[in-house]
C-alpha positions in Angstrom: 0.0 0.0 0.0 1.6 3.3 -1.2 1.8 6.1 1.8 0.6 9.4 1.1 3.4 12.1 0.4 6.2 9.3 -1.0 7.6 9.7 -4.6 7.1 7.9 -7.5 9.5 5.8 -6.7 7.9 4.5 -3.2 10.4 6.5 -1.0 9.0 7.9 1.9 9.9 11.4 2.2 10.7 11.1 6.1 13.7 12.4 7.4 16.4 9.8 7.8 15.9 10.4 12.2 12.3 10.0 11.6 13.3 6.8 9.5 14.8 4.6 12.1 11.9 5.8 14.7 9.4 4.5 12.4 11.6 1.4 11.8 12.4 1.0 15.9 8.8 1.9 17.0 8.8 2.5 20.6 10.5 -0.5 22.2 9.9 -1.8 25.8 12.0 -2.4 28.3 13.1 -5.9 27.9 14.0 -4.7 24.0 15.8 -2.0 25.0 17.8 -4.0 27.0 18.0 -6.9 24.7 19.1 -4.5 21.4 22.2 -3.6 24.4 23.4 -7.2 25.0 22.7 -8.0 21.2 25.8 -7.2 20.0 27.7 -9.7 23.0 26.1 -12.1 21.9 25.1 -15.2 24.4 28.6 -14.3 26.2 26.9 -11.0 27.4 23.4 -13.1 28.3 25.7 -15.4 30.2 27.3 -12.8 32.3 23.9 -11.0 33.1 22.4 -14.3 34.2 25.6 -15.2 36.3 25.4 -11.6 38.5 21.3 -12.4 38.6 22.3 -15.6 40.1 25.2 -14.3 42.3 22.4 -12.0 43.7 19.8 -13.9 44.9 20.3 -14.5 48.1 21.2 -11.0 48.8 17.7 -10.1 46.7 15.8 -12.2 48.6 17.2 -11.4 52.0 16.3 -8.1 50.9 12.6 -8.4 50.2 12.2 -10.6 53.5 13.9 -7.9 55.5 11.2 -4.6 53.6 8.3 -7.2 54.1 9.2 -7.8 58.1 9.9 -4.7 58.9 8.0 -1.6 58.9 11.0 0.7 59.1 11.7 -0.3 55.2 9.0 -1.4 54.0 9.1 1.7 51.5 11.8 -0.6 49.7 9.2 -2.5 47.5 8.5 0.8 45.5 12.2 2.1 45.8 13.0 -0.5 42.2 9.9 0.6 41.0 10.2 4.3 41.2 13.7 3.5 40.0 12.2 1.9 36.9 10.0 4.3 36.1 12.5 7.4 35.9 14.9 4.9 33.3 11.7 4.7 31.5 10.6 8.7 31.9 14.0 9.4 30.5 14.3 6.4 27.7 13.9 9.1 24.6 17.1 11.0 26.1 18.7 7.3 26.7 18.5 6.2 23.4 20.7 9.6 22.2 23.2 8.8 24.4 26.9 7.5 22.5 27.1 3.9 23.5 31.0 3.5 23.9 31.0 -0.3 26.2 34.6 -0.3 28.2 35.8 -2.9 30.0 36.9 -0.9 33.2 33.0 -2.0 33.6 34.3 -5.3 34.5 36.7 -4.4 36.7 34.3 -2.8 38.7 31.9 -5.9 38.5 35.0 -7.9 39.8 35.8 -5.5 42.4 31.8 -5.2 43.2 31.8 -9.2 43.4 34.7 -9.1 45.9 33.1 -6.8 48.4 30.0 -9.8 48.0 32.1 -12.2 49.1 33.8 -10.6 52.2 30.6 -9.5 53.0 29.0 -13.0 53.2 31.8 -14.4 54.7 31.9 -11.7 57.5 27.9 -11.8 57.6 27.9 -8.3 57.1 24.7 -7.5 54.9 25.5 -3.8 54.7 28.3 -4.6 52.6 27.0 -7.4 50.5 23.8 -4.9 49.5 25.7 -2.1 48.7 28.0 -4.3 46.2 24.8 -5.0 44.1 24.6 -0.8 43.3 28.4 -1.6 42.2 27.7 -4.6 39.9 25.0 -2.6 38.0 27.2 0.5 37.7 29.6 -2.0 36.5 27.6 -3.5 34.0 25.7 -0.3 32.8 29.7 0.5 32.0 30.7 -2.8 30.6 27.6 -2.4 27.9 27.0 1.1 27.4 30.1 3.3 28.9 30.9 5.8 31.5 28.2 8.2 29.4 25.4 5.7 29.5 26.0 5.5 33.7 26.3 9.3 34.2 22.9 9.6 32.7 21.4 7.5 34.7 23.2 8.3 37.7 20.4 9.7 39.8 18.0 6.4 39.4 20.6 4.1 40.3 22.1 5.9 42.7 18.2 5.8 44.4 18.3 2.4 44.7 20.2 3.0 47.8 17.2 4.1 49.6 15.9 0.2 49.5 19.0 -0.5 51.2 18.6 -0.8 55.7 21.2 1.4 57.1 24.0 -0.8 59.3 22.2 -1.2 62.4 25.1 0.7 64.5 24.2 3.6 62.1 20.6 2.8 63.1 20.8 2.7 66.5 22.9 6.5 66.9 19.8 7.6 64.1 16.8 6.0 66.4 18.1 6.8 70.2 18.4 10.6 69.3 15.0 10.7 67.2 13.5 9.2 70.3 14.7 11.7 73.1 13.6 14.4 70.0 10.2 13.7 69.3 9.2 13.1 73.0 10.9 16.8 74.0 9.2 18.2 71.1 5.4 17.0 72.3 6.1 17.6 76.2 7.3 20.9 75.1 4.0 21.5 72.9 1.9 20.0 75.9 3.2 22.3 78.4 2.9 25.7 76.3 -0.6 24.5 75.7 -1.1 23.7 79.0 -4.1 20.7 78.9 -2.9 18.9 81.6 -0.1 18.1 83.9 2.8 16.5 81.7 6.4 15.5 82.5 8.8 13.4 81.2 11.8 11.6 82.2 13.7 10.3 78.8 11.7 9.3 76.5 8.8 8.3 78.6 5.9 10.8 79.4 4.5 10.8 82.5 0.9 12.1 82.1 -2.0 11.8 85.0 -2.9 7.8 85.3 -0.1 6.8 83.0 2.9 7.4 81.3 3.8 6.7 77.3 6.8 5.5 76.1 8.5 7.1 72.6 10.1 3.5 71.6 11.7 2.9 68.2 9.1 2.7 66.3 7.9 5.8 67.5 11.1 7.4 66.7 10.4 8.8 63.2 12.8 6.6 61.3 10.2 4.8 59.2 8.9 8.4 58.4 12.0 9.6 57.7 13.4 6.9 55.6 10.4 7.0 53.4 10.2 11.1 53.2 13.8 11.3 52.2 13.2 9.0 49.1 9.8 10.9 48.1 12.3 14.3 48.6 15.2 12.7 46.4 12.3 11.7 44.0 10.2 14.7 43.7 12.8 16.9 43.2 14.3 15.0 40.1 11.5 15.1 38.3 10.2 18.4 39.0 13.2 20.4 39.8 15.6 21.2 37.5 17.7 23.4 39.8 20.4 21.0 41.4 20.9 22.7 44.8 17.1 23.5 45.3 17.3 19.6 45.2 19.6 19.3 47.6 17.7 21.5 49.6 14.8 19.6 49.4 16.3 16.8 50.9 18.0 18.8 53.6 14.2 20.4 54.6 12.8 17.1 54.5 14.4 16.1 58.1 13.4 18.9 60.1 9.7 18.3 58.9 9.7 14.5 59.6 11.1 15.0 62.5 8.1 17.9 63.4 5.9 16.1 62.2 6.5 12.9 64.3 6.6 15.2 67.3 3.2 16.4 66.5 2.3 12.6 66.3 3.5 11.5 70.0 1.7 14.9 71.0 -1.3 13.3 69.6 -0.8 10.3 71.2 -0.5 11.9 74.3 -3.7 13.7 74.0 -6.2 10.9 72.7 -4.5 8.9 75.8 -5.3 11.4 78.3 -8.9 12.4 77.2 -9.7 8.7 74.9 -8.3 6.3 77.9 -4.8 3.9 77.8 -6.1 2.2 74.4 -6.2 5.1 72.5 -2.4 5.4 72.2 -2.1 1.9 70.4 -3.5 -0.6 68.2 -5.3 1.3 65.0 -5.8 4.7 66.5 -2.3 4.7 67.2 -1.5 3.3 63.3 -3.6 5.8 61.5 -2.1 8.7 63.5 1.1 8.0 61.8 -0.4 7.8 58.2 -1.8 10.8 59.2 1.3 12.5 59.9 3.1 10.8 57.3 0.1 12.9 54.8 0.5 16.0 56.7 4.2 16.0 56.2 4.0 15.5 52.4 1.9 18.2 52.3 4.1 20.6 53.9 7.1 19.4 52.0 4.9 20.7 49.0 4.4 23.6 50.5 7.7 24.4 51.8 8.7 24.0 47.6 5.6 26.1 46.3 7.5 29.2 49.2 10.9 28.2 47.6 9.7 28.6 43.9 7.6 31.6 44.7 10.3 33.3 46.1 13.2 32.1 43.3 10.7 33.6 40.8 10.4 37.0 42.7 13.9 37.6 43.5 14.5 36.7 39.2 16.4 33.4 40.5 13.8 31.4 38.3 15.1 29.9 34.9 12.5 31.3 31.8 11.4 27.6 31.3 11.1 26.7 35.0 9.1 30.2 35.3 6.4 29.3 32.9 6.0 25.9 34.0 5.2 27.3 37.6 2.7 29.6 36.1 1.2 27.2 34.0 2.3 28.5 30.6 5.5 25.6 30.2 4.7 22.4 28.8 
């Protein structure tokens, strides 16, 4: 069948770009990455299939670890959202030079050693963060240092799926603790409701005191608000510092808001009764929060954009995307 605007002799009249987009279509994933290890041949296959296989255990420790404890279970979407911004940025990929070096496999091999002395010294820490090393290896091996500096951000996100050593942890938790239950005695007493007084991070309130333990630390909050922070401001913020500064705002407003939460605690305890401060109630309150402190992050960007644009700090582009004249 002859297409409209071709010549006489049945050659389209598309540009020779246009050409291999109408010839490539709009691949998936699993093409895409199948037109890279193409050119290896079953050699390149092979290799993929060994570091899946190298990985398992350290996968599947993994997904037991976000499924069993709340503190990371935000790691199930941390691949996903990981995915997605490859995929948001896959026209841009596709026009990056593909020079494969083998320094990629050096870092594989170096990536694989750090594997082993981390499963022979039971150190999971260690045997995690080598699987971040093997793909930057391999995204280097295939594609080049180009390909990996391009995708830099999302792989470099992964790392939020990853626990934190627990001695890390533990200095994190203890302090977030002692935080949160100053921050709601402090708010208690200024309002003045009832008698409140607290010795650690126990509050002593009439008829019973409340205990800020680890879970009521803020660190599942704060885990999970850091990678919505590192998120959101990729894909809406082109300005690298305001990024950065995204990230950086995001702890004092976790850390607020979980305050706020162990205030609220403290409140439905004293006027609800003892039950109040647990079981769903207690649940909710921290989705609750969790909301709440999304929302102010937004806020806090909608000030920092308002204000860039008024002080003439606002790229053109960025300033008619924020007044709804950009794309």
């Amino acid at each position: 069948m002859a297409l409209a605007g071709t010549k006489a002799t049945g050659t389209a009249s598309h540009p020779p770009d246009q050409e291999i987009l109408l010839e490539r279509g709009s691949p998936s994933g699993f093409s895409t990455v199948w037109q890279t290890l193409k050119p290896f041949g079953w050699q390149g296959l092979l290799l993929v299939a060994v570091m899946a296989a190298l990985y398992a255990p350290v996968l599947r420790g993994l997904v037991e670890q976000w499924y069993n404890e709340p503190d990371y279970s935000h790691g199930f979407l941390v691949p996903l959202i990981s995915a997605y911004l490859i995929w948001r940025r896959r026209d841009k990929l596709r026009l990056v030079p593909q020079h494969p070096s083998f320094w990629g496999m050096v870092l594989v091999i170096v990536s694989i050693g750090f594997l082993v002395l981390g499963s022979l010294g039971a150190e999971l820490f260690l045997s995690r963060i080598s699987l971040v090393g093997t793909i930057c290896g391999l995204v280097i091996y295939f594609c080049g240092t180009s390909m990996l500096r391009a995708m830099a951000f999302p792989i470099a996100f992964l790392l939020f799926a990853i626990p934190i050593p627990v001695i890390i942890y533990n200095e994190i938790v203890f302090p977030l603790q002692f935080v949160a239950s100053r921050f709601a005695t402090w708010t208690l007493e200024t309002l003045n409701l009832f008698p409140i007084m607290r010795e650690g991070n126990v509050l002593i309130i009439p008829g019973m005191s409340l205990e800020v333990v680890e879970a009521c630390s803020g660190i599942r909050s704060l885990m999970s608000l850091l990678a919505l922070a590192a998120a959101y401001g990729y894909m809406v913020e082109r300005s690298v510092p305001v990024r950065w500064l995204l990230i950086v705002a995001m702890f004092p407003l976790a850390i607020i808001s979980n305050g706020t939460r162990v205030m609220i605690t403290a409140l439905m305890a004293n006027y609800i009764g003892p039950k109040a401060a647990e079981g769903f109630m207690h649940e909710f309150s921290g989705w609750v929060i969790f909301v709440v402190a999304t929302a102010l992050f937004l806020l806090f960007h909608s000030a920092v954009t308002f204000i860039r644009k008024k002080l003439g700090w606002l790229p053109d582009k960025e300033a008619a995307a924020s007044s709804g004249v950009g794309q």
